[in-house]
DRENMIKOL-18513 format. One line per field, with one value per residue (C-alpha): x, y, z; residue in three letters. Coordinates in nm, 2 decimals, decimal comma. Example, Ala and Ser with C-alpha at 12.3 -4.5 7.8 and 13.67 -1.06 7.14 Angstrom:
<atoms>
c1 <- 1,23 | 1,37
c2 <- -0,45 | -0,11
c3 <- 0,78 | 0,71
residu <- ALA | SER
</atoms>
This chain:
<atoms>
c1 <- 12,40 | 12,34 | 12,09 | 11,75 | 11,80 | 11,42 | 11,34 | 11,14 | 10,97 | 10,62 | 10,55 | 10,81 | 10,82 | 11,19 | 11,40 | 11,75 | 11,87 | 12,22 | 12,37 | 12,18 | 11,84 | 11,59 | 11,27 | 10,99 | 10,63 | 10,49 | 10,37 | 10,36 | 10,60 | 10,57 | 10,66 | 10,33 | 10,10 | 10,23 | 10,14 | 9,81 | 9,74 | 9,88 | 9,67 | 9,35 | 9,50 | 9,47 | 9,18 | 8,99 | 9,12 | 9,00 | 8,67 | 8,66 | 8,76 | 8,47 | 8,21 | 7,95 | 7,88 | 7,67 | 7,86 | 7,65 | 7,74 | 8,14 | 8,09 | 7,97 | 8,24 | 8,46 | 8,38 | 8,42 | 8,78 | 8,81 | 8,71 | 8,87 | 9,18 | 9,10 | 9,04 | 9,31 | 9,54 | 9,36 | 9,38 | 9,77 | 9,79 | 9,59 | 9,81 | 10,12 | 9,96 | 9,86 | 10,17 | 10,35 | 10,15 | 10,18 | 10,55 | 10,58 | 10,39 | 10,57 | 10,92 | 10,74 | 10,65 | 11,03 | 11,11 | 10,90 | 10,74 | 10,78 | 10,90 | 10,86 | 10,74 | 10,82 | 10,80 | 10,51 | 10,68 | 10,80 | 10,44 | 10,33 | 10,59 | 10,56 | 10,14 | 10,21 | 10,47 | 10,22 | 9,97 | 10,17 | 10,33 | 9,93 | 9,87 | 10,10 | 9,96 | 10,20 | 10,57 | 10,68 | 10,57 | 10,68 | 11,05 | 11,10 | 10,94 | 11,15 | 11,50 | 11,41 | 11,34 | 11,61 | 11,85 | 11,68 | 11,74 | 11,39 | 11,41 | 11,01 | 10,93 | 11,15 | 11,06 | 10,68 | 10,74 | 10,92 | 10,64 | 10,35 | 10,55 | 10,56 | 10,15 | 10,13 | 10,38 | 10,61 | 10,91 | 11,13 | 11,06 | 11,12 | 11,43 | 11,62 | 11,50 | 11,65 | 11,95 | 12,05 | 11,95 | 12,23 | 12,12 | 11,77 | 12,00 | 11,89 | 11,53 | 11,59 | 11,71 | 11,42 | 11,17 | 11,29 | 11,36 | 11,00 | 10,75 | 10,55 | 10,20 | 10,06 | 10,32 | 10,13 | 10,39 | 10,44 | 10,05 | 10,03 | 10,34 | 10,15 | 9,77 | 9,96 | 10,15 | 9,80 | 9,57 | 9,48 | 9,34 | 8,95 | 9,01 | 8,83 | 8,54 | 8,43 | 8,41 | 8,55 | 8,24 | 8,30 | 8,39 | 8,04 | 7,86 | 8,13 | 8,04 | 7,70 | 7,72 | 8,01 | 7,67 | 7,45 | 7,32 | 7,21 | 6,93 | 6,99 | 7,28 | 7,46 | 7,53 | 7,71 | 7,89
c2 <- 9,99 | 10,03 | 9,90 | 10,09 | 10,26 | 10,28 | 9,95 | 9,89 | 10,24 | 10,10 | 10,51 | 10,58 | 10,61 | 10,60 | 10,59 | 10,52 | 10,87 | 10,94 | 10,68 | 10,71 | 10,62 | 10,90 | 10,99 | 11,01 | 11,21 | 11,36 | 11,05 | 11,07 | 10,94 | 10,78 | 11,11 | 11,28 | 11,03 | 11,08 | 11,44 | 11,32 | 11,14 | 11,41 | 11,69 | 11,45 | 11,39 | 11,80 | 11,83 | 11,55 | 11,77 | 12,12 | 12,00 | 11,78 | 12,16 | 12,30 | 12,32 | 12,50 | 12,15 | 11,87 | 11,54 | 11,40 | 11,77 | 11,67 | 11,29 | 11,42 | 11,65 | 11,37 | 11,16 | 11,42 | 11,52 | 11,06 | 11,06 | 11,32 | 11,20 | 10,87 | 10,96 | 11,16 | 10,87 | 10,57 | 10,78 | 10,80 | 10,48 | 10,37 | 10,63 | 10,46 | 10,10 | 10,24 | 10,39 | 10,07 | 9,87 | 10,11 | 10,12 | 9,69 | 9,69 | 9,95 | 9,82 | 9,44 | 9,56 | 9,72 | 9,36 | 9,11 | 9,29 | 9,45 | 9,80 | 9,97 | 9,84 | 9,49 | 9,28 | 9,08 | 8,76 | 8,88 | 8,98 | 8,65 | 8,47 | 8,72 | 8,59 | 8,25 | 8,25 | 8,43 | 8,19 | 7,91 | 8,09 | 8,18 | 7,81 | 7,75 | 7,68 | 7,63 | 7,80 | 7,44 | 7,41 | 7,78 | 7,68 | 7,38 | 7,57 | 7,87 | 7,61 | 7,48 | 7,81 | 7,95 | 7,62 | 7,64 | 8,00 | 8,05 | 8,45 | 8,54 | 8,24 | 8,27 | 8,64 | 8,56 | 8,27 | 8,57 | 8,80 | 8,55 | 8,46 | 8,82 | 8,82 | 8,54 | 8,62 | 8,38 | 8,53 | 8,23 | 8,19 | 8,57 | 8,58 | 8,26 | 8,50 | 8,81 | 8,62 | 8,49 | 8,81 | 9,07 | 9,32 | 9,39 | 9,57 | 9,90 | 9,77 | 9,45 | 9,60 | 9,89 | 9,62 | 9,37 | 9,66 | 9,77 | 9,60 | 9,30 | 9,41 | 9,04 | 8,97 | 8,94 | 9,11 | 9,41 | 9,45 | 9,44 | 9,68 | 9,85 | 9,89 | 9,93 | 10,26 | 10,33 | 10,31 | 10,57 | 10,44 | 10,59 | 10,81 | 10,63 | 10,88 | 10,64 | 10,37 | 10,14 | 10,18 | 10,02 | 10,29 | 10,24 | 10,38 | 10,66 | 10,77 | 10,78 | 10,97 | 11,23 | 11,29 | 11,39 | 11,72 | 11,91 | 12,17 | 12,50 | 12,59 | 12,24 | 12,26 | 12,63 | 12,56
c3 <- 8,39 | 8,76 | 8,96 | 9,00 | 9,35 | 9,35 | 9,28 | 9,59 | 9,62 | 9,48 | 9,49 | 9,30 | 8,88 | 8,70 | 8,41 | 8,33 | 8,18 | 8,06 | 8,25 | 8,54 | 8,76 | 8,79 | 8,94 | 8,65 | 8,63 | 8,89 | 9,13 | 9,46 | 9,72 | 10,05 | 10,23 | 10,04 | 10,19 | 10,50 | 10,46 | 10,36 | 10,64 | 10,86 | 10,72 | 10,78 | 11,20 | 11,19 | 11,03 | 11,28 | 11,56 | 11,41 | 11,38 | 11,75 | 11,90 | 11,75 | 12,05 | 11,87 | 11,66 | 11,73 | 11,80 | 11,51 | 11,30 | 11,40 | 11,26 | 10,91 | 10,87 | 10,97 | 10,70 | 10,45 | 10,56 | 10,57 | 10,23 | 10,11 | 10,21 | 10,13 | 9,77 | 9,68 | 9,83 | 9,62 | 9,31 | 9,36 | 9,38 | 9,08 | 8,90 | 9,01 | 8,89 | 8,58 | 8,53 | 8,61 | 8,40 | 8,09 | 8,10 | 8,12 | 7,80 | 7,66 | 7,72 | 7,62 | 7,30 | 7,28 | 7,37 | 7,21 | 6,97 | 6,65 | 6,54 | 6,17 | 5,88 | 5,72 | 5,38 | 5,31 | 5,35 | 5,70 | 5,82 | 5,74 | 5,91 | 6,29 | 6,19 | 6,21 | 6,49 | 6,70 | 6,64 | 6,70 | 7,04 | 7,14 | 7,15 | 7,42 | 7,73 | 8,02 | 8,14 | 8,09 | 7,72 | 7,67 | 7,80 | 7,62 | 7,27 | 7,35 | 7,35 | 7,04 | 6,85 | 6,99 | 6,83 | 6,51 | 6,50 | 6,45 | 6,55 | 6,53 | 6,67 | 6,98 | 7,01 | 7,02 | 7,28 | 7,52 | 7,43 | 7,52 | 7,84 | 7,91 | 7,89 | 8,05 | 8,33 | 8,31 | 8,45 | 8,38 | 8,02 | 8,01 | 8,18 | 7,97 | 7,66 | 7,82 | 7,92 | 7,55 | 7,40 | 7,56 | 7,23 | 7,45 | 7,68 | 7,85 | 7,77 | 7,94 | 8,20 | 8,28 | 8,26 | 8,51 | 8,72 | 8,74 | 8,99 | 8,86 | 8,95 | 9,03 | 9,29 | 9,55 | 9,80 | 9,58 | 9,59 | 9,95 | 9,98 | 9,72 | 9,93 | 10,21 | 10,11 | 9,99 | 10,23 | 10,50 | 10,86 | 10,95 | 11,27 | 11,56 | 11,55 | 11,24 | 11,49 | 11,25 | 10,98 | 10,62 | 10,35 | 10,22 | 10,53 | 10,54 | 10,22 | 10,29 | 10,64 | 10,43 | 10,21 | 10,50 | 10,50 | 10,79 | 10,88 | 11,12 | 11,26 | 11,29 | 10,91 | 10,89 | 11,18
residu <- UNK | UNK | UNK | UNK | UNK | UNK | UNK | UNK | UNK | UNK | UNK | UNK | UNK | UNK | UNK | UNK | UNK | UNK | UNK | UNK | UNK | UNK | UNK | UNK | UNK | UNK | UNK | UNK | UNK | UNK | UNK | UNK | UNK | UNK | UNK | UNK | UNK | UNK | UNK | UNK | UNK | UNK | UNK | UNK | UNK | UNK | UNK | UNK | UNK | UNK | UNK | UNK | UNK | UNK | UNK | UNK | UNK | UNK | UNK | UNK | UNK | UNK | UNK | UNK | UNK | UNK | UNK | UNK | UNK | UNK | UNK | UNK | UNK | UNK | UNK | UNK | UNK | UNK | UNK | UNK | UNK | UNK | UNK | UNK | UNK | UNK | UNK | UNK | UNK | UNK | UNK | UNK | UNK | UNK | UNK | UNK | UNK | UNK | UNK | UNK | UNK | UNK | UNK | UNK | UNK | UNK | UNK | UNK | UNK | UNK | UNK | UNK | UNK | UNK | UNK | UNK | UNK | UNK | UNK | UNK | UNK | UNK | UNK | UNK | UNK | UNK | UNK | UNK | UNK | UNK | UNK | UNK | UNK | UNK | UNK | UNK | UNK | UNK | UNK | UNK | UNK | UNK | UNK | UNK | UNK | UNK | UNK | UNK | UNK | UNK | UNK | UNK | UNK | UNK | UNK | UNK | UNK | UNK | UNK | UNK | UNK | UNK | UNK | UNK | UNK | UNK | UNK | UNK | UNK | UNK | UNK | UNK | UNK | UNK | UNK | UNK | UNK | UNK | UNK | UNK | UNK | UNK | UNK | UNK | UNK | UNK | UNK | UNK | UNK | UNK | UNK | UNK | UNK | UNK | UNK | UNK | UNK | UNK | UNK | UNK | UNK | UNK | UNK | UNK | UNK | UNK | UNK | UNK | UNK | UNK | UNK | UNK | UNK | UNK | UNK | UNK | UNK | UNK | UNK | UNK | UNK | UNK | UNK | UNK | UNK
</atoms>
């Protein structure tokens, strides 16, 4: 499989389809919060031309267009962070979890190994269990380690599991591929990308006090202007 040429788009949602690297959903990308952005520098201008307004008339309608704009660009990016969250569990339970039905005997024994992976409370511990499972050949007990790593987000542990376990394959693969949302890079990169600068008729006022001038109403002429 070929690398993820999107891998460090935090804007950007894929999947590996028929042997190749795809944009997935409907997200949007860098170059649409730009737009954003843009849209908002116009609309700042529009209203600054307007010489029938108040100063105080322009300010309100200034923080509704921030808002606005601010909005629709936070709500993008909790979409891509729910979408990048949804798709790491999915591909963990691919992983470390278990598909279809099983015996009684069996449920009982993924139960315990759960229980007994659940109790482990370091990467350290997780490693050195993990070793041992994976010599005994202890199969649902190695497979819960890797799964309560992945919770736990021990990347290590999770990568020596992936590494001795070449059948995970195109699974494997789409999940290390994906952003780990509590790297704190990625999550700057991520709020970052984002985020949307007040224009400077705000005079740098907290997004609390925006919203509440954006909910100002006028009297007379100042508010149909």
């Amino acid at each position: 499989m070929t690398n993820n040429p999107y891998a460090d788009d935090p804007t950007v949602a894929t999947e590996y389809f028929e042997g190749r690297w795809r944009v997935k959903g409907g997200t949007l990308t860098t170059h649409d919060v730009a737009a954003i952005q843009t849209r908002l520098a116009r609309t700042v201008e529009q209203i600054n031309s307007r010489r029938a307004m108040s100063d105080e008339a322009k300010r309100i309608a200034i923080a509704k267009a921030y808002r606005d704009a601010r909005n629709q660009i936070q709500a993008a990016g909790q979409a891509v962070l729910d979408h990048v969250n949804s798709e790491r569990a999915r591909l963990a339970r691919k992983l470390f979890g278990y598909e279809g039905t099983a015996d009684a005997q069996t449920v009982i024994v993924r139960r315990d190994a759960a229980d007994r992976a659940a109790k482990i409370a370091s990467p350290e511990e997780a490693q050195a269990a993990l070793q041992r499972a994976e010599v005994n050949g202890d199969v649902h007990l190695a497979q819960a380690i890797a799964g309560q790593a992945q919770a736990n987000m021990w990347g290590d542990v999770v990568a020596t599991y992936l590494d001795t376990h070449p059948e995970a394959g195109e699974a494997a693969q789409q999940l290390r591929a994906l952003p780990d949302p509590n790297d704190g890079a990625w999550r700057l990169q991520h709020a970052m990308t984002y985020s949307v600068m007040p224009p400077q008729e705000l005079g740098g006022m907290p997004d609390y006090a925006v919203d509440r001038l954006a909910d100002t109403v006028l009297d007379g002429s100042d508010a149909a202007a």
